[in-house]
Each structure stands twice: as structure tokens, then as C-alpha cells.
N, C-alpha and C positions, 0 to 999 in steps of 0.2 A: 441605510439607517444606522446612527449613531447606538451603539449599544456596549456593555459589558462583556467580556471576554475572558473563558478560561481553555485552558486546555490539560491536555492528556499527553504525556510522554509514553508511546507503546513500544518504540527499542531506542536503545539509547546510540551512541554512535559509533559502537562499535557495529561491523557486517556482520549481517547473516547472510549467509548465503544460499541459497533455492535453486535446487536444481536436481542432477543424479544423486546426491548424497542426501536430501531434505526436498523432498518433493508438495510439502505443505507445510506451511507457516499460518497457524491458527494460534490465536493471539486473543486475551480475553482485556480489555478494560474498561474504565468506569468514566460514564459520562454526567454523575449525579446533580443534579440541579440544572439540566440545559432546560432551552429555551423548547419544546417540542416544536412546535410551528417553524421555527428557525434554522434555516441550510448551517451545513455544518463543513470545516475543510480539513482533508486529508493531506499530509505534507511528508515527502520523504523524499532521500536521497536514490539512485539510482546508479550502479555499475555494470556493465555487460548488458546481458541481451542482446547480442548482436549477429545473430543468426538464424532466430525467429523471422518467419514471417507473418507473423501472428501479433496483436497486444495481448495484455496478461490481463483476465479478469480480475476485479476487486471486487469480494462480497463482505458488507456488512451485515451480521443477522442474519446471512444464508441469501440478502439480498445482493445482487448487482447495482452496486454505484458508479463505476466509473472502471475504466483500465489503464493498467501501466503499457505507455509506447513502448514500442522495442526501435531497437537506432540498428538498424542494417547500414552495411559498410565500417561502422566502427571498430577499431581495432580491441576486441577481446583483452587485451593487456592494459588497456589504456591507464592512466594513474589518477585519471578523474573521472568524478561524476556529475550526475544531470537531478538537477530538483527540478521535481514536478508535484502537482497540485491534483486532486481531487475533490469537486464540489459532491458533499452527502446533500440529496434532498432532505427536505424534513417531516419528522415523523419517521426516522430509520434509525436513529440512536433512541436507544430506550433510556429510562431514567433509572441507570443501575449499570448492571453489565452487559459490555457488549463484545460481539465476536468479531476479531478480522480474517479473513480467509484467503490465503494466496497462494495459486498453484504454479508447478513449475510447467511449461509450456513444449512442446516437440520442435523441433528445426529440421529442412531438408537435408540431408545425407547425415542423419542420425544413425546410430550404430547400435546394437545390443547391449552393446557395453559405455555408447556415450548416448543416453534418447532426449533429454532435455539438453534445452540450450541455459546453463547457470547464471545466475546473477547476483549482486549482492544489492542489498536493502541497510537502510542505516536512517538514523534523525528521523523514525514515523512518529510525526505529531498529528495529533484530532483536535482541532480549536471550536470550539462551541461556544456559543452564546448563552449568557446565563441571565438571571433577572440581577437588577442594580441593588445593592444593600439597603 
């Protein structure tokens, strides 16, 4: 269905990065005037994760929407990344502020000194549908 669209810039594009040093990325922005009944999408960049065997949950509101893949085999160094998508159902963006929540994940032969496998995040955008002028 044809509609109206705004979105949300929640980091801009420079990395942050999630992991031993930032083990939660909680994140607060404004979805004011969406549509409620209307799915909403999550969009970011993605580096690393590649030693997880795990995906990384995504909570908005404290709910679970969707998880980021982790890419096993890829080389930790690599100089790119992977965009990927997140559909919000609707009714999970409130009409105000909201919370994103993202935790840093464990990998096998973790150490005391390295327990998460680090990633970086970049370009999270929230696109929502809004009512037409």
C-alpha cells in the first residue's frame, strides 16, 4: 500500500562499536506522528560478528523485533559491510519516544579478557509511515 514515509536517523555513520568495551547500545528516538497499525523498518549497517554463533537480538520497547545475523567465516578485518533490514510490527513504536536495545553476544573460545565477539553498527535508520498532509 502506497503511503507517506518519514524516518528516523538513530546513529549517524560513523561505527559504534558493541562488544568488550560497550556491551549495550541503548538508544532513545522519536517516531512522532506514525502510522500505529503500520509495520515499521529497521535499517543499518553491519561490520564483524564473525564469531558468533549466535544472532544478536533487537529490542524495541523492551520488545523483540527481529535479530541481527552474525556471518561466520568472515574475516574480522574485512573493510566492508552488510546492510540489513528489520521489519517492526505494528503497534511497537509508540508515538513519542522510543527505545533501541542491543546487546553484545558471547562466541566460542572466548576468554576473560576477550567474552564478546565486537561488531560495529552504523546508518541505523527507523522508516515509519505517517498519515499524508
Amino acid at each position: 500500500m502506497a503511503g507517506v514515509t518519514d524516518y528516523v536517523v538513530i546513529q549517524g555513520n560513523s561505527n559504534l562499536t558493541i562488544g568488550d568495551g560497550n556491551q549495550v547500545l541503548e538508544r532513545n528516538f522519536t517516531t512522532a506522528g506514525r502510522l500505529a497499525a503500520e509495520p515499521a523498518i529497521l535499517a543499518f549497517d553491519l561490520r564483524g560478528l564473525t564469531n558468533a554463533t549466535q544472532d544478536v537480538p533487537v529490542r524495541i520497547n523492551g520488545v523483540v523485533v527481529g535479530s541481527i545475523a552474525h556471518y561466520p567465516g568472515e574475516l574480522e578485518t574485512a573493510p566492508f559491510t552488510f546492510h540489513q533490514t528489520i521489519t517492526i510490527g505494528p503497534n511497537i513504536l509508540r508515538d513519542g519516544t522510543n527505545e533501541l536495545e542491543i546487546r553484545a553476544v558471547t562466541f566460542p573460545g572466548s576468554s576473560s579478557t576477550n567474552v564478546f565477539d565486537d561488531f560495529d553498527l552504523s546508518n541505523i535508520v527507523c522508516y515509519f509511515k505517517v498519515s499524508p498532509p
